[in-house]
C-alpha positions as CSV (number, residue, x, y, z in Angstrom):
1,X,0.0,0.0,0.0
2,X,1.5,3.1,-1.0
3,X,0.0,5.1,1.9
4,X,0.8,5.1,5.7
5,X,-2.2,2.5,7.1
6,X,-3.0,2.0,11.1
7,X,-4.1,-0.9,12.3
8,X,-5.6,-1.9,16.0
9,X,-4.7,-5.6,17.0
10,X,-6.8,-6.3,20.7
11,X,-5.8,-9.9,21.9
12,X,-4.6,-11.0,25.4
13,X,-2.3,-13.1,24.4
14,X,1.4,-11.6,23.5
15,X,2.6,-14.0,21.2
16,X,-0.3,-13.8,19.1
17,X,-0.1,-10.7,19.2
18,X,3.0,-11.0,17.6
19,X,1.8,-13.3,15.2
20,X,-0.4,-11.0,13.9
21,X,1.6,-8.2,14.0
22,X,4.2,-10.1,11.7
23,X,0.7,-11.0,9.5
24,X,0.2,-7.5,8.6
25,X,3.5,-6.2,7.9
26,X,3.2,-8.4,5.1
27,X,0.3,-6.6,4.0
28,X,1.5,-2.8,4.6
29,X,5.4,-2.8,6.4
30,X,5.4,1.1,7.3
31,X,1.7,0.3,8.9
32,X,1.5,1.9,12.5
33,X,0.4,-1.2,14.9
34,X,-1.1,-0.2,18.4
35,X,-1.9,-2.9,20.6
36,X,-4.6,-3.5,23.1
37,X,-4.8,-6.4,25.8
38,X,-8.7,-6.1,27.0
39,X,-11.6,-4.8,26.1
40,X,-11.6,-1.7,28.0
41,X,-7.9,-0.9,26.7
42,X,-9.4,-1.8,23.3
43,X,-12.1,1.3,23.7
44,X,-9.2,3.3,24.8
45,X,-7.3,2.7,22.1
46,X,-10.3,3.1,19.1
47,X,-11.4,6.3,20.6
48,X,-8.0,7.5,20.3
49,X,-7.4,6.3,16.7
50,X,-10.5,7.0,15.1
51,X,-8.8,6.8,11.5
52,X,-7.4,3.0,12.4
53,X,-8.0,0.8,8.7
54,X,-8.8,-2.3,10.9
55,X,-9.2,-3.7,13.8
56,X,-8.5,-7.4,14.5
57,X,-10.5,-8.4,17.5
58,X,-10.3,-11.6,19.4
59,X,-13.8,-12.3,21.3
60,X,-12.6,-13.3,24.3
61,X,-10.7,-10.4,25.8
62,X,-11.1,-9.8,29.5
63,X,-13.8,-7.4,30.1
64,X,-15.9,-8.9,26.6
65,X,-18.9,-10.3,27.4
66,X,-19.2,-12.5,24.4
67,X,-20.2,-11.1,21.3
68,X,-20.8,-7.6,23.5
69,X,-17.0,-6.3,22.4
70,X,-17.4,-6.7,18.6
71,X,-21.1,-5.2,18.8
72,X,-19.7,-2.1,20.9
73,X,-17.0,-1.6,18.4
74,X,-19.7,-2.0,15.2
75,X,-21.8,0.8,17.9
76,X,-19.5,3.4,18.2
77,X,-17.2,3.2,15.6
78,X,-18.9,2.0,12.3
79,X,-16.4,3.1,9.5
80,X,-13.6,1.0,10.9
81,X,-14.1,-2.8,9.7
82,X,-13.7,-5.1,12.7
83,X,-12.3,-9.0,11.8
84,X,-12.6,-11.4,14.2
85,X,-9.7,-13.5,15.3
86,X,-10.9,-16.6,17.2
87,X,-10.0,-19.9,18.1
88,X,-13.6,-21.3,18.4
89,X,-14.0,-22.1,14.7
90,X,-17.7,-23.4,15.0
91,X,-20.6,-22.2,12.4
92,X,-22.5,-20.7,14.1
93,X,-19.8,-18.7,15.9
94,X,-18.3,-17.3,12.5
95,X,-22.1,-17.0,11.5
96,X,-23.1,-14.7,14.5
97,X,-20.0,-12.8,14.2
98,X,-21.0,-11.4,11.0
99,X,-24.4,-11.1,11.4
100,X,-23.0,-8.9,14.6
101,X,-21.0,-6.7,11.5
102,X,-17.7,-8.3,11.5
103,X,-16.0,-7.7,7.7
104,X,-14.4,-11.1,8.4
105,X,-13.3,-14.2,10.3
106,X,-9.7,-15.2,10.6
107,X,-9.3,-18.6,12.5
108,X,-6.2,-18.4,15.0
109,X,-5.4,-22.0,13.6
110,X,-4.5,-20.1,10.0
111,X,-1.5,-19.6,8.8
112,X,0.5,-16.3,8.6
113,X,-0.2,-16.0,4.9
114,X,-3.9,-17.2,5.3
115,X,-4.1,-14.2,7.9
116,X,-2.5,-11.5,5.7
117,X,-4.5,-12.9,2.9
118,X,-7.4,-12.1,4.9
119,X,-6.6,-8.9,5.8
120,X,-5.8,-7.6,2.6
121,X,-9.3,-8.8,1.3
122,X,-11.0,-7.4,4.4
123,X,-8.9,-3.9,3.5
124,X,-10.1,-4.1,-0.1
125,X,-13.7,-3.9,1.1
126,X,-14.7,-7.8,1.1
127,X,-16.0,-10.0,3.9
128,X,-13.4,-12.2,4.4
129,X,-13.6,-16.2,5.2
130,X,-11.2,-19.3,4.6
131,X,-12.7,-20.7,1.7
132,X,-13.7,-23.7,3.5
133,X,-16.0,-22.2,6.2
134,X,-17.8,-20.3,3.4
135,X,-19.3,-23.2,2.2
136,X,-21.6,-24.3,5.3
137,X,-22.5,-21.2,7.0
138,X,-26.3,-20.9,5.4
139,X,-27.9,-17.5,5.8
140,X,-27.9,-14.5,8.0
141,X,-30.2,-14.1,10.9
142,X,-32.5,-11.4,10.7
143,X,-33.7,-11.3,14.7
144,X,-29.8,-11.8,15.3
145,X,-29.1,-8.3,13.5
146,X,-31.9,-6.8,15.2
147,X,-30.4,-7.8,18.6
148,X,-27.8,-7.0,17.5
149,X,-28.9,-2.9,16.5
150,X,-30.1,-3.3,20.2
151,X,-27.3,-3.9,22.0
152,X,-25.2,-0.9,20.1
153,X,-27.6,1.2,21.2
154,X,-25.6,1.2,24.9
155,X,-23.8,3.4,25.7
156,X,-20.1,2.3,26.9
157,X,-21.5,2.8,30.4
158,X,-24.7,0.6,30.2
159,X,-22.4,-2.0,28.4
160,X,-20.6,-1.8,31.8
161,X,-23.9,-2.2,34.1
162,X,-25.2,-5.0,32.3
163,X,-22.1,-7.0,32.4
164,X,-22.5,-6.6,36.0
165,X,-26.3,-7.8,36.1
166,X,-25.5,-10.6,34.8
167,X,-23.1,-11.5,37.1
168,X,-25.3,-11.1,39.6
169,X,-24.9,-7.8,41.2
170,X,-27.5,-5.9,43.1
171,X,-28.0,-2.0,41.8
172,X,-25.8,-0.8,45.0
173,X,-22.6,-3.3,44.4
174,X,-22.7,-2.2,40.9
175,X,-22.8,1.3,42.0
176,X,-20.1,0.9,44.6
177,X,-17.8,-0.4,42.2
178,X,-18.5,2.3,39.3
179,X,-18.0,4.9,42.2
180,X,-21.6,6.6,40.8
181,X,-25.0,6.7,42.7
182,X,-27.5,3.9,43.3
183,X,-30.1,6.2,41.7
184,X,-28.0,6.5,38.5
185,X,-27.3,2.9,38.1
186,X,-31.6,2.6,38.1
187,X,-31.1,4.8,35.6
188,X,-29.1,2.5,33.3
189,X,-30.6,0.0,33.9
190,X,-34.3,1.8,33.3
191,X,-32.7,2.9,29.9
192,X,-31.3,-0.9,28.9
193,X,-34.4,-2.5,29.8
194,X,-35.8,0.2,27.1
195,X,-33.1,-0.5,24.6
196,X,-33.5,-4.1,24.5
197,X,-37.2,-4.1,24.7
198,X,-37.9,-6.0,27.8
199,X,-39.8,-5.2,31.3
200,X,-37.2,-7.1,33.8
201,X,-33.4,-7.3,34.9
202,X,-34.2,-11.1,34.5
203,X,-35.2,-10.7,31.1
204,X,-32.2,-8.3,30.1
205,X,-29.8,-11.3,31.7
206,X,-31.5,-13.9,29.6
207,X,-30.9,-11.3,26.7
208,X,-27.3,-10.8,27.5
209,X,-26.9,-15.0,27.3
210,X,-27.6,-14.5,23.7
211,X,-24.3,-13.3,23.7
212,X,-22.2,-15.9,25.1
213,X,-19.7,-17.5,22.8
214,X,-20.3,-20.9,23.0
215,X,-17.4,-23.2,22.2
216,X,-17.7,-27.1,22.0
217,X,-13.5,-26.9,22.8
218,X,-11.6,-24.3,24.8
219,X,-10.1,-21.4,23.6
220,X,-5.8,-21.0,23.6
């Protein structure tokens, strides 16, 4: 590429990191590479680069809640293509992952030239998949994009909160360890029961679930 590109790589693990670092200098060498090793560094660092060409996103970052990180990065930051990087390979994981607005899916178990094949398909404006999961994936979800609309809706903050409900906490632990107000955590919650179209904190939680990534083997 003839001009200066940025990408965002947001993994927790170093050496794949590396991995995929060395993956897209084959694709642009001069590219600046900022790195990001959880979710909420990964919000840092996207709010601060708001001209990044790509970010590659691994879906289980500490602090993602599932699909939660890719749909927060689709929310606030729509022009920059999000790939997935994942090591749960399943159908319906690469399947959910676009209908949630990823421009591709790179399995961790690729090679380094399947990877900055990939990316150099994703930067050309295609949605990028290894030829061989193409072939079984079946259509896009409609209720799935729809949920999906929902839960951008959040704001950064609300993501927060209902990460919390459904681990459980009670309006005044959350609030306690936001440092906020009971009555502004109500608040939130009032507004996400509103954005995702339901009457109960149980009924968010169940929502929430949707977004589990639910792999049949463990992740590296």
């Amino acid at each position: 590429m003839a001009f200066a590109q940025k990408f965002i790589v947001a993994d927790d693990h170093p050496l794949f990191r590396a991995a995929l670092t060395q993956s897209l200098r084959q694709v642009a060498a001069n590219a600046e590479i900022v790195e990001a090793d959880t979710m909420e560094a990964t919000i840092e660092v996207v709010t601060r680069h708001p001209d990044a060409d790509l970010i590659l996103l691994d879906l289980r970052m500490p602090g993602a809640h599932g699909f939660s990180g890719l749909i927060q990065l689709r929310g606030q930051m729509p022009d920059i293509p999000v790939a997935v990087i994942s090591g749960s390979e399943e159908p319906q994981v690469v399947r959910r992952s676009l209908d949630y607005g990823a421009s591709g899916f790179i399995p961790k178990s690729a090679s380094l030239d399947t990877i900055a094949g990939g990316i150099s398909a994703i930067l050309d404006g295609e949605v990028w998949l290894p030829p061989e999961m193409a072939d079984y994936l079946g259509d896009g979800d409609e209720e799935e994009a729809k949920f999906a609309a929902a839960i951008a809706s959040l704001t950064p903050q609300q993501f927060r909160v209902l990460n919390m409900l459904t681990e459980g906490l009670l309006n005044k632990q959350i609030a306690y360890d936001l440092n906020v107000s009971e009555a502004t955590i109500k608040a939130h919650v009032t507004a996400i029961l509103r954005k995702l179209g339901v009457h109960s904190r149980t009924q968010a939680v169940i929502a929430a679930q949707k977004l589990e990534v639910e792999p049949s083997r463990v992740e590296n």
